[in-house]
BAZARO-580009 format. One line per 10 residues: number of its first residue (from 1); their letters; for each residue x, y, z of N, C-alpha, C. Coordinates in steps of 0.1 Angstrom, whole numbers. Example, Ala and Ser with C-alpha at 12.3 -4.5 7.8 and 13.67 -1.06 7.14 Angstrom:
% BAZARO-580009
1 = as = 132/-57/78/123/-45/78/132/-33/78  128/-22/71/137/-11/71/129/0/79
***
This chain:
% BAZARO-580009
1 = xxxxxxxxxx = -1461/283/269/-1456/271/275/-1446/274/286  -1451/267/296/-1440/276/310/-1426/261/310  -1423/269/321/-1408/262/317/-1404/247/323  -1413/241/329/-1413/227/331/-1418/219/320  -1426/224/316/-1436/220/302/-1427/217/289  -1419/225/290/-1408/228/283/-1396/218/283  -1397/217/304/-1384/204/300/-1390/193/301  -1402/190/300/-1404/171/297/-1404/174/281  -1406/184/273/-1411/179/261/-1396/179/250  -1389/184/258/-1371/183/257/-1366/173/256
11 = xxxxxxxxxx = -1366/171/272/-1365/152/274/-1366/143/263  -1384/142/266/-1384/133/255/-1382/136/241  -1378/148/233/-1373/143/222/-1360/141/219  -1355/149/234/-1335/144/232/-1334/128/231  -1342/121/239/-1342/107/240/-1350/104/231  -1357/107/221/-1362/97/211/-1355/96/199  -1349/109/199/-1339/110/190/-1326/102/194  -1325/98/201/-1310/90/203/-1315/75/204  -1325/69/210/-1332/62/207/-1330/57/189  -1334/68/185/-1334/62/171/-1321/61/167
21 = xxxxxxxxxx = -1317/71/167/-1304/71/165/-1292/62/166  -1292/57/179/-1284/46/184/-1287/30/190  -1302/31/183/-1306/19/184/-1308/15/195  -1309/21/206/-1311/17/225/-1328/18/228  -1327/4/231/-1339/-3/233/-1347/3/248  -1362/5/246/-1371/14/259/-1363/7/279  -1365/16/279/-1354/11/295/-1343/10/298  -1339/10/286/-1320/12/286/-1317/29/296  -1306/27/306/-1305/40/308/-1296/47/300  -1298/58/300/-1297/68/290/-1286/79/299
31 = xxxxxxxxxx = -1274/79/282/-1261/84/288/-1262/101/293  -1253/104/305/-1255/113/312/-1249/124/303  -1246/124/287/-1242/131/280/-1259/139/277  -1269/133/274/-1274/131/266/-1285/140/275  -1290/136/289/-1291/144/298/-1291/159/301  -1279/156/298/-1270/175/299/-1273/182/290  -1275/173/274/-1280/182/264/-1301/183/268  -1302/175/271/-1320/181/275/-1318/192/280  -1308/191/295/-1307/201/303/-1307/214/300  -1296/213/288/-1295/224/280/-1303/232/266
41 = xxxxxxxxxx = -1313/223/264/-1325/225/258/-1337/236/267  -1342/230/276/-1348/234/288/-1342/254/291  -1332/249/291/-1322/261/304/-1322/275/291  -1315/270/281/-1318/279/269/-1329/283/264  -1337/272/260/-1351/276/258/-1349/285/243  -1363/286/239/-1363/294/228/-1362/309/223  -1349/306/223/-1340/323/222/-1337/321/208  -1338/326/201/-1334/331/185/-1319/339/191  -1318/348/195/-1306/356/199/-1299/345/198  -1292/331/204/-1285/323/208/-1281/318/196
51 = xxxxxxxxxx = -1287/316/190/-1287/311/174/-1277/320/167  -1283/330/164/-1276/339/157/-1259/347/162  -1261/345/175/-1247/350/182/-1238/340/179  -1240/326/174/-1234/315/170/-1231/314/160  -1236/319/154/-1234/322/139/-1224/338/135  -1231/343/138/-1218/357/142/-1202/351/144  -1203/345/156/-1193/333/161/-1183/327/157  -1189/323/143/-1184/311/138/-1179/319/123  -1188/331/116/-1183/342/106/-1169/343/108  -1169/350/121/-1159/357/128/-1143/352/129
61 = xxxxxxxxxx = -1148/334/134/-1138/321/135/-1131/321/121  -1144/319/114/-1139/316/96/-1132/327/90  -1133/339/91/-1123/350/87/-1111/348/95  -1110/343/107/-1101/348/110/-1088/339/109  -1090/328/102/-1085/314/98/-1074/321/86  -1059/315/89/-1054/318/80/-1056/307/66  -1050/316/56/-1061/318/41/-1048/302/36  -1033/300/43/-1030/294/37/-1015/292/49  -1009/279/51/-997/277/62/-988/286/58  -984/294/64/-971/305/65/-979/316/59
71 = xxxxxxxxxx = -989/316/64/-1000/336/58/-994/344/71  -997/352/68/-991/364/78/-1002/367/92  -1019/360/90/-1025/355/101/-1021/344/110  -1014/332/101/-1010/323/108/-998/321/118  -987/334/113/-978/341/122/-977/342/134  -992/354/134/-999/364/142/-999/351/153  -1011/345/149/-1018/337/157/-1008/329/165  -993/321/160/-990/316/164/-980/320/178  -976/332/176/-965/340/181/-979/336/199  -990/344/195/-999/342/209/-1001/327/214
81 = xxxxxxxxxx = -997/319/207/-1003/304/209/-1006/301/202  -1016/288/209/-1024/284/197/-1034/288/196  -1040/288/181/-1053/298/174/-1062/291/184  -1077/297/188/-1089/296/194/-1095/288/180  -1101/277/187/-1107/266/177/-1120/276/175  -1130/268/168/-1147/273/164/-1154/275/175  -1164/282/177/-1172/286/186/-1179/269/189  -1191/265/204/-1192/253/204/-1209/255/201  -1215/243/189/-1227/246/185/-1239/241/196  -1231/238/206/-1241/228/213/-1254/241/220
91 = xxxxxxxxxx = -1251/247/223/-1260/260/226/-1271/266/222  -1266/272/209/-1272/268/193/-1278/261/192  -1278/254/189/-1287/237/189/-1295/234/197  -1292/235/211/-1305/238/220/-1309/246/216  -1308/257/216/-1321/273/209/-1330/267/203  -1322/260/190/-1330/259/179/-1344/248/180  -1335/239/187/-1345/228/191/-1358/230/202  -1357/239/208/-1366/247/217/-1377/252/209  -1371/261/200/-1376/265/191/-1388/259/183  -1384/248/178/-1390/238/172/-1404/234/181
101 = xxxxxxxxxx = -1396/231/193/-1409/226/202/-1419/230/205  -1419/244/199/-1427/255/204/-1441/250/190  -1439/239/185/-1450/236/174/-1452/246/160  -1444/249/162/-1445/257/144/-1448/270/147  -1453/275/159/-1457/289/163/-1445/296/168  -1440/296/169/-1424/304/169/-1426/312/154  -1420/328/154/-1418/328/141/-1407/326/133  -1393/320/143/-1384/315/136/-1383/299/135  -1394/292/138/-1392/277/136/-1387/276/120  -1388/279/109/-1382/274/96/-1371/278/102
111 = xxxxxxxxxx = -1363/291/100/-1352/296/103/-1342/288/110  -1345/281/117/-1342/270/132/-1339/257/127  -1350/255/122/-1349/241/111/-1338/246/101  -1337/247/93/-1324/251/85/-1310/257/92  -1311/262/101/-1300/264/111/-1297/250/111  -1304/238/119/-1303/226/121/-1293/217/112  -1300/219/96/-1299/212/87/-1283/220/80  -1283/230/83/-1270/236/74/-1264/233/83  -1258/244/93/-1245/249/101/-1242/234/111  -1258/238/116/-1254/227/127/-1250/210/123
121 = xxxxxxxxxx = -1258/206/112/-1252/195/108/-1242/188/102  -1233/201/100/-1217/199/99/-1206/198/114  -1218/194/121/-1207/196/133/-1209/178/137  -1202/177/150/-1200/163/158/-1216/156/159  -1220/162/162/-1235/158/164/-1244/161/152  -1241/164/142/-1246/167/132/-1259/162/126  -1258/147/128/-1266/142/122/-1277/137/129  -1281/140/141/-1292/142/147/-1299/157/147  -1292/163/146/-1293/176/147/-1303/180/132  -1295/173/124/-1303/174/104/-1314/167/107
131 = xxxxxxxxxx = -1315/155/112/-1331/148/116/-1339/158/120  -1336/159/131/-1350/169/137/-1351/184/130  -1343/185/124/-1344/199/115/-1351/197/101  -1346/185/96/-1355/180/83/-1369/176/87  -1371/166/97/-1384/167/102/-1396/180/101  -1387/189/110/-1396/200/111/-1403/211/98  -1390/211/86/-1396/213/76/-1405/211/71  -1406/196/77/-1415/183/65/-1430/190/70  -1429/190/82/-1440/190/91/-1448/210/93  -1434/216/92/-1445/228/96/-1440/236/79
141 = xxxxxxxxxx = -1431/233/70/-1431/246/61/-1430/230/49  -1436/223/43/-1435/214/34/-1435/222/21  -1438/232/21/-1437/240/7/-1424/244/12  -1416/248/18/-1403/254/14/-1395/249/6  -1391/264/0/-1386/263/-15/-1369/257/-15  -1367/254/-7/-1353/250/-8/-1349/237/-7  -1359/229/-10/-1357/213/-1/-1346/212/-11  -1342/209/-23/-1330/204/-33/-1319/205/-26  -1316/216/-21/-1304/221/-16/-1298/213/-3  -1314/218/7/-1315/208/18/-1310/195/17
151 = xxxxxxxxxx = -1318/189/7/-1315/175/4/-1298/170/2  -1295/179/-8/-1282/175/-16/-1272/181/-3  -1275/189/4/-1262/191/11/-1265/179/26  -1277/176/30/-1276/162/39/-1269/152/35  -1270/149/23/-1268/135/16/-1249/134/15  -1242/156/10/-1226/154/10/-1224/151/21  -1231/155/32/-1225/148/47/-1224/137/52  -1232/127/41/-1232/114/48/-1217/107/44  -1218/99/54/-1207/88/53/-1208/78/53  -1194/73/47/-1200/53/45/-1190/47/51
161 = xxxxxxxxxx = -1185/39/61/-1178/28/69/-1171/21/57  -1158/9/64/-1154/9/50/-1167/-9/47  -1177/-12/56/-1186/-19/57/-1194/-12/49  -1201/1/46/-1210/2/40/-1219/3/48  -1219/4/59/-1230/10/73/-1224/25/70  -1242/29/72/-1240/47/69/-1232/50/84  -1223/61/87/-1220/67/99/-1224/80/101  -1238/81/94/-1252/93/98/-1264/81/96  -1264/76/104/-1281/67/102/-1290/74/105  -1292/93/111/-1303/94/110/-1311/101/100
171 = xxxxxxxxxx = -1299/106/94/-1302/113/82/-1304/101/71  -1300/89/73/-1303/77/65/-1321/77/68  -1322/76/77/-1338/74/86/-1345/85/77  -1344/98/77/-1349/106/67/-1352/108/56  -1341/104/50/-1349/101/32/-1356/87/33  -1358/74/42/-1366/65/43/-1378/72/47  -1383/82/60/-1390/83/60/-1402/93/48  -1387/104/43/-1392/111/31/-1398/99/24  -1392/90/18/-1401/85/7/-1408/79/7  -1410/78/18/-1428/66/21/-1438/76/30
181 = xxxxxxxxxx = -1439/90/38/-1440/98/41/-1448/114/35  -1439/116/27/-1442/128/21/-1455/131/15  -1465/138/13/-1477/138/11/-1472/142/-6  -1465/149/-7/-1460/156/-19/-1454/144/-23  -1455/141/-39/-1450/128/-43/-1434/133/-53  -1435/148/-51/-1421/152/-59/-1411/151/-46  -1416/150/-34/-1404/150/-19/-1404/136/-18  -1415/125/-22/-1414/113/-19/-1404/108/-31  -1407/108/-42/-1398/109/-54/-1380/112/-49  -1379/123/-42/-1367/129/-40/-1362/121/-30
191 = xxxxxxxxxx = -1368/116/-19/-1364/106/-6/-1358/96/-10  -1368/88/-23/-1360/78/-32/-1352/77/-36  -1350/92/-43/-1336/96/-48/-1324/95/-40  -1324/101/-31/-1314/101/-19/-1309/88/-13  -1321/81/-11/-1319/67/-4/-1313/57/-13  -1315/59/-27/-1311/52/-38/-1297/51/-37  -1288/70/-39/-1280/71/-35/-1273/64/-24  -1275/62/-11/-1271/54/1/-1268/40/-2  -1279/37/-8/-1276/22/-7/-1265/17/-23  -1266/27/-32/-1257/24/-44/-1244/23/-37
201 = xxxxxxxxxx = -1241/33/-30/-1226/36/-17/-1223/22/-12  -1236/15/-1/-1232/6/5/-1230/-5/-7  -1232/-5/-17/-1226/-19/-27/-1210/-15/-33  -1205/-6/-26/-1190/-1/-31/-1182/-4/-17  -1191/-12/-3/-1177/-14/6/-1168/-26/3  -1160/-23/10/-1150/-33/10/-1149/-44/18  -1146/-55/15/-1142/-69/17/-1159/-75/21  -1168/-70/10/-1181/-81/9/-1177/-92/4  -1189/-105/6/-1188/-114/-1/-1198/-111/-12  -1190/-119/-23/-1203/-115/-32/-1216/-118/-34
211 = xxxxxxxxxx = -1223/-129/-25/-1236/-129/-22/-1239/-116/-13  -1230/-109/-4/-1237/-100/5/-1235/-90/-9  -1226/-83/-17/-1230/-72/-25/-1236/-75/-34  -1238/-89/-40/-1249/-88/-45/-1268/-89/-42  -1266/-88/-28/-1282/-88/-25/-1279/-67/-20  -1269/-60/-17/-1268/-44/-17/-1269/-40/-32  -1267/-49/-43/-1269/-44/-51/-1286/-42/-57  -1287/-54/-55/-1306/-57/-52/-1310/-45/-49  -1309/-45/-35/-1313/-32/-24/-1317/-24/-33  -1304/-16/-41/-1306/-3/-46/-1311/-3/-55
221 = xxxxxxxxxx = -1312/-12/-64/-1321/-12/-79/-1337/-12/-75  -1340/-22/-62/-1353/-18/-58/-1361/-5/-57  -1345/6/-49/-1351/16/-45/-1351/27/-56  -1345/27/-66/-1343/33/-79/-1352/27/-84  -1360/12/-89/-1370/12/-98/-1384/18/-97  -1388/27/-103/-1398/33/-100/-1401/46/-93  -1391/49/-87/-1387/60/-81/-1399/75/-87  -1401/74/-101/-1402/89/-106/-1416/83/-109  -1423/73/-107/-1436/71/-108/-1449/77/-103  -1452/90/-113/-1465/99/-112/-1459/116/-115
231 = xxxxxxxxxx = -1443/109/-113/-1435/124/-113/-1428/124/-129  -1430/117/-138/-1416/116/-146/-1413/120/-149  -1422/130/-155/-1417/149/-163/-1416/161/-151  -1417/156/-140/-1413/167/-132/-1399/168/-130  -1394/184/-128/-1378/186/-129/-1372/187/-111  -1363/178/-113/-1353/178/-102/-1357/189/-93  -1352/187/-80/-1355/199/-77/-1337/203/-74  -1344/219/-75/-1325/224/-78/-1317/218/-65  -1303/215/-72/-1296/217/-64/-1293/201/-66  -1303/191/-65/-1300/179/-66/-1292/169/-75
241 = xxxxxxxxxx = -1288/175/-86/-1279/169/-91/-1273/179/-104  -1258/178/-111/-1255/187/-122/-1266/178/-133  -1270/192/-143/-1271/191/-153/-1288/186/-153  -1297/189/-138/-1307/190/-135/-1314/177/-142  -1324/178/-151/-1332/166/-159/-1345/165/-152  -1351/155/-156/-1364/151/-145/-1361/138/-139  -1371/135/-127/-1371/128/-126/-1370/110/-130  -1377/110/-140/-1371/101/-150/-1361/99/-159  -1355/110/-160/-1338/110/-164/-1329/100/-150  -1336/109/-134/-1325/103/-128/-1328/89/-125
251 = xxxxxxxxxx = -1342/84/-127/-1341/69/-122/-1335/62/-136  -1336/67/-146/-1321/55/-156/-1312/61/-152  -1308/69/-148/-1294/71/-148/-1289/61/-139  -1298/62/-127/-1293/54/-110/-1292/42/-114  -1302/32/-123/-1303/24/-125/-1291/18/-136  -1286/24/-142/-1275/26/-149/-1262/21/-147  -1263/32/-135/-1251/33/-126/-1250/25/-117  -1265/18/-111/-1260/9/-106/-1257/-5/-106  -1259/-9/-119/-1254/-20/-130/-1241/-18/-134  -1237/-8/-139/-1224/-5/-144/-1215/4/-138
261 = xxxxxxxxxx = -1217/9/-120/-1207/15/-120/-1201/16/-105  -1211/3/-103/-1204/-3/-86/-1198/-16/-84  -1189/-15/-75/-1180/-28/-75/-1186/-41/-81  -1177/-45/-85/-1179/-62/-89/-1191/-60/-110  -1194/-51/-108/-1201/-46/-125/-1187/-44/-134  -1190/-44/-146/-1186/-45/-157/-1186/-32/-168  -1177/-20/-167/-1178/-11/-169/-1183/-11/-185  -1193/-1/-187/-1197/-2/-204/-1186/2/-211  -1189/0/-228/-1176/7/-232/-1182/23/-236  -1177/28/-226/-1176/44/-228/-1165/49/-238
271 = xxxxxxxxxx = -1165/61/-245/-1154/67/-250/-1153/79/-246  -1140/83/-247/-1130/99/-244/-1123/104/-257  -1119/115/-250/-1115/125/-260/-1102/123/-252  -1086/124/-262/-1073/125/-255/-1070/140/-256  -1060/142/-249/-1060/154/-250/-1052/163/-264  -1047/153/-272/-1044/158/-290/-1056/153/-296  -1071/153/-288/-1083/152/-303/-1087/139/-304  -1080/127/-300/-1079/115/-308/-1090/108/-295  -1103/99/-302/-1111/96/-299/-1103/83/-296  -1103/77/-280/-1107/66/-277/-1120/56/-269
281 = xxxxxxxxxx = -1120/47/-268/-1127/36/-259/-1122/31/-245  -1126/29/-236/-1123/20/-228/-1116/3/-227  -1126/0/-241/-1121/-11/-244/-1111/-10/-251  -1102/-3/-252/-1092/-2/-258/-1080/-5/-249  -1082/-5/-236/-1075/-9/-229/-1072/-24/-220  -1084/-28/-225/-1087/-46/-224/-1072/-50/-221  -1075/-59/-212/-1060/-66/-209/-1053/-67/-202  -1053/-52/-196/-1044/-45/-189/-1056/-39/-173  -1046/-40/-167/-1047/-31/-154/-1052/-20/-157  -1068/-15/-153/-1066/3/-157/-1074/9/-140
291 = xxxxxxxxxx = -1061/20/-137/-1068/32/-125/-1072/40/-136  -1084/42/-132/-1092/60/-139/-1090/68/-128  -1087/78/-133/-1086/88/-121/-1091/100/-127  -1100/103/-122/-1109/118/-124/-1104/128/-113  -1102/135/-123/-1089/152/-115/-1096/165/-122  -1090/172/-116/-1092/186/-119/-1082/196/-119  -1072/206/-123/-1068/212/-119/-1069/222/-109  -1082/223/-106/-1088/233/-95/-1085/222/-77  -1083/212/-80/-1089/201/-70/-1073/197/-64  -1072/203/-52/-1057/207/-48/-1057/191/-44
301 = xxxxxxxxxx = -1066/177/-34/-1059/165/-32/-1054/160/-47  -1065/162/-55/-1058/154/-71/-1046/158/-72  -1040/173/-69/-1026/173/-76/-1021/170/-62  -1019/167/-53/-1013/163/-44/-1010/152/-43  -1016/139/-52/-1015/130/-53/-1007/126/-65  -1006/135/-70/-997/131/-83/-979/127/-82  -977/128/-75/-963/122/-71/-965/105/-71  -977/102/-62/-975/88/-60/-986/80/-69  -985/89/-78/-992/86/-93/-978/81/-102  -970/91/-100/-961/88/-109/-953/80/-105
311 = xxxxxxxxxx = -951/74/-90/-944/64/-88/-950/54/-95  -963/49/-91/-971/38/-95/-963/34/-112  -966/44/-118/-966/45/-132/-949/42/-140  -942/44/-134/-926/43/-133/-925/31/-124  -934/20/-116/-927/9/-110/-936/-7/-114  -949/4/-122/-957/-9/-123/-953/-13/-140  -951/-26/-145/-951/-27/-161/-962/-25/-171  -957/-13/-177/-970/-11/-188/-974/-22/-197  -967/-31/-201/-979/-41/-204/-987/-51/-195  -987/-43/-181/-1001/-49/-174/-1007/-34/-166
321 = xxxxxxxxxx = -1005/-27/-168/-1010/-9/-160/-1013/1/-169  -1025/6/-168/-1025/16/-171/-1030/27/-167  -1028/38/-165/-1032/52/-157/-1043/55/-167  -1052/62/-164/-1058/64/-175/-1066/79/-168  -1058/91/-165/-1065/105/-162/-1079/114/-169  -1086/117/-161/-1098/119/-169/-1099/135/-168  -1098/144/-172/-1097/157/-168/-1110/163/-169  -1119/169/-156/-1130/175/-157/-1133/188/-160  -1120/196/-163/-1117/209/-163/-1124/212/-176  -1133/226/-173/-1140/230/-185/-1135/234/-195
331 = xxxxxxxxxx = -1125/235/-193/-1118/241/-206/-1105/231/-213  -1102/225/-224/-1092/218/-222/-1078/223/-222  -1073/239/-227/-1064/247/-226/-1061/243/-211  -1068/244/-200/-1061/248/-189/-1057/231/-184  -1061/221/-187/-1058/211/-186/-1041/209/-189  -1039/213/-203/-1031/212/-213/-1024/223/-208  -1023/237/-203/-1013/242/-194/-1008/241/-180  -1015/233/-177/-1014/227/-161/-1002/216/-162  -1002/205/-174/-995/197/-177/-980/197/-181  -984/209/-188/-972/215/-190/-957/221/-183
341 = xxxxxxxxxx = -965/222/-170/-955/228/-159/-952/211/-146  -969/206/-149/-967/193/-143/-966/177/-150  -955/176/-149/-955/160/-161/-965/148/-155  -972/149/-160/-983/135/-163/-982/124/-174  -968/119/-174/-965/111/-183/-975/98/-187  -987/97/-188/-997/87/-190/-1006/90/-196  -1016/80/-195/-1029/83/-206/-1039/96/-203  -1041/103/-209/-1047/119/-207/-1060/119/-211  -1072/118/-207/-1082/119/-212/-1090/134/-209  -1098/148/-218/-1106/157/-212/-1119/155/-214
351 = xxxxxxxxxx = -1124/154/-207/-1139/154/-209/-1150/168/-206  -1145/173/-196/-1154/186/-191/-1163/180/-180  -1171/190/-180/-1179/191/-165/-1191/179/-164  -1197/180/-174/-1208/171/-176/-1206/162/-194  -1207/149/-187/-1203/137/-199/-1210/125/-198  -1211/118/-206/-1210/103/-203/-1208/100/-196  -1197/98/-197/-1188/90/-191/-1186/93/-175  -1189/101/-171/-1188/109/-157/-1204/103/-155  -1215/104/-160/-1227/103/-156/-1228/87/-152  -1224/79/-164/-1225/70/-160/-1218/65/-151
361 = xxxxxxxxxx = -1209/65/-146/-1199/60/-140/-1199/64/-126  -1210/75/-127/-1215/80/-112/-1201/86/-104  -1197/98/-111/-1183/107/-110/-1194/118/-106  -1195/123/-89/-1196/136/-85/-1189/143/-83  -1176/139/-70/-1165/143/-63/-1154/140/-70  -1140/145/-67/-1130/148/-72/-1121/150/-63  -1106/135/-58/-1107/132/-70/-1119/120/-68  -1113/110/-82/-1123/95/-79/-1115/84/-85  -1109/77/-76/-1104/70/-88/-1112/55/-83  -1111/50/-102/-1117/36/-100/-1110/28/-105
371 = xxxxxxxxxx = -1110/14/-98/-1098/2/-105/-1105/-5/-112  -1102/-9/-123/-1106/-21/-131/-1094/-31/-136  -1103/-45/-134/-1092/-57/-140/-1092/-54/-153  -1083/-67/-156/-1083/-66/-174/-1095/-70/-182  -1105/-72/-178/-1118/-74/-184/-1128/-62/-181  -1118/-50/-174/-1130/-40/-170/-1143/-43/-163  -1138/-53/-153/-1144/-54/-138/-1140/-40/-127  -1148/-35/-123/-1148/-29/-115/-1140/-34/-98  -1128/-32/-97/-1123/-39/-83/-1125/-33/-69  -1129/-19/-70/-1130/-10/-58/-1127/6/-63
381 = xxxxxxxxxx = -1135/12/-58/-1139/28/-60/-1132/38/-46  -1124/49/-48/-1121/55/-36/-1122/70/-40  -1119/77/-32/-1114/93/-36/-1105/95/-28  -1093/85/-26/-1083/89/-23/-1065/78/-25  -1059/80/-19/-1052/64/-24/-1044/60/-11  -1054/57/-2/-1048/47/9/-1040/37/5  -1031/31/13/-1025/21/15/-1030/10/8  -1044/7/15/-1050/-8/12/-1050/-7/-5  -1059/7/-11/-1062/6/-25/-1048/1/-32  -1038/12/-29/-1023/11/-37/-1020/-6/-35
391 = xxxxxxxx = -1022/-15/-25/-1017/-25/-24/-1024/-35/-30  -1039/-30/-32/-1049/-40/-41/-1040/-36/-56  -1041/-21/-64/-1039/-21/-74/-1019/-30/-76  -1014/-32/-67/-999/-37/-68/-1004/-54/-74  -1012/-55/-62/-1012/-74/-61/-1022/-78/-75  -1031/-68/-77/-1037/-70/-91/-1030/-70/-102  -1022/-63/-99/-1011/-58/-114/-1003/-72/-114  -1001/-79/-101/-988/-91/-98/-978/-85/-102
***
């Protein structure tokens, strides 16, 4: 392929991809950002070397990052100025995409594609970048053995608006197209899975009306019902979720969870273990105000937040509040010495890594906290405690 050949067929996938991406309709002109990157598609062309000097690059960056504020790197670095940020992927990214173009005959097109989908799609451009790298998979190595991973690490990079519009729609576009797509009905199966996921998210934004989350809730039970149909004894593929199962484990689970464990649903009555042995319920807390809050001792925001835990808990009245900590720590010793040095004056629940109550309740990340009225209505889900949440759970409590 000589090298004009090279930049129309650049061109047009820089622009179809943004195209899709950004929803700009045929004749629209097209931003001179976007341009620069064809340009730079073309100009780089398919060099493997480029790729990997990027990655060297970026090793290099990540060692040389102090390990913690006031490390004896951080010193260093500061006494010269300021530290040199990450190497820039845009380079990279053309290589790789070059690469790709070359129609699967390159010997590093997989290589390229997963460059795409890992490194590169943790960056600013990310999520065009996982498109055409998950594409390429699909298309020139559909047996590769790693799609789970693939999968599950596109899906921790997605984001949700506090509307519930994805802020990666093209990796949204991907698992759509995975699941109506895939010749393989265990990747069409898994597309579902993913997408399922997406749209469970968008029934957890904030300030819907309840006819709009209740037709997102629709949405997702759609895309979860049936999901594992031809697959049902086939097993997850790794990576996709703890505690693996098949696919017909995860379509009740999703379906589950997404009756009981997204806004405006009715939490089941689950039970816990406290942390002296003593079995309770959820419903045991009927009446009252309850934050769950799923922590870890490993999980440095959870204990960072624990100060304006214990304000909450010292200003709100216990007979309308209740904290209710869920500890995911495998062990409940370290729970119970963690405590010890940190006062958590409130309800203590351990559960461990994999539970119930975590499954159903659709607990990946940490921390999680979720609010429920006094009827154990679900009022809104976060993993963290902005302003707005603290001020929902104030005005709830009255």
């Amino acid at each position: 392929m000589n090298t004009s050949d090279r930049t129309l067929i650049a061109l047009v996938v820089v622009l179809l991809l943004l195209a899709a991406a950004c929803g700009g309709a045929a004749g629209e002109e097209v931003p001179s950002a976007n341009e620069e990157f064809a340009a730079l598609v073309a100009e780089v062309g398919p060099d493997w070397e480029v790729v990997t000097d990027y990655i060297n690059r970026q090793g290099e960056w990540m060692r040389s990052r102090p390990s913690s504020p006031g490390s004896e790197n951080d010193s260093e670095s500061s006494e010269g100025g300021e530290a040199p940020g990450p190497p820039d992927v845009e380079r990279a990214a053309a290589a790789a995409i070059a690469i790709l173009e070359e129609g699967g005959a390159h010997e590093r097109s997989v290589d390229a594609a997963q460059f795409l989908t890992n490194q590169a799609a943790m960056t600013r451009k990310g999520d065009e970048y996982a498109y055409r790298g998950a594409k390429a998979l699909l298309e020139y190595a559909p047996d590769f053995g790693a799609w789970g991973m693939t999968l599950a690490r596109m899906n921790m990079l997605r984001r949700f608006r506090d509307d519930g519009e994805s802020a990666r729609p093209a990796t949204d576009r991907f698992f759509e197209e995975l699941a109506s797509e895939a010749e393989d009905p265990v990747l069409r199966a898994a597309g579902r899975y993913f997408l399922t996921l997406g749209r469970m998210a968008a029934v957890n934004a904030e300030a819907l009306s309840e006819e709009e989350r209740s037709a997102r809730k629709e949405a997702a039970l759609d895309a979860a019902e049936g999901l594992s149909a031809g697959v049902e004894d086939e097993a997850l593929l790794f990576g996709m979720r703890m505690g693996a199962g098949t696919f017909a484990d995860a379509e009740t689970d999703l379906i589950r969870s997404i009756r009981h464990a997204t806004v405006g649903s009715v939490v089941p009555d689950l039970n816990g273990s406290r942390m002296d042995g003593v079995e309770e319920a959820l419903s045991d807390y009927r009446g009252r105000v309850v934050l769950l809050d799923f922590w870890a001792t490993w999980c440095k925001p959870c204990i960072a937040a624990l100060p304006e835990l214990r304000r909450l808990v010292e200003e709100l009245p216990a007979d309308r509040f209740v904290l209710l900590a869920v500890s995911v720590d495998a062990e409940l010793e370290t729970a119970v010495e963690f405590m010890e040095k940190e006062p958590m004056p409130w309800v203590n629940w351990h559960v461990g890594m994999t539970s119930e109550l975590t499954k159903v309740l659709d607990v990946s990340g940490f921390p999680t906290y979720i609010l429920l009225d006094e009827q154990g209505r679900i009022l809104a889900r976060t993993s963290g405690l902005p302003d707005d949440f603290l001020a929902l759970i104030e005005e709830t409590v009255g």
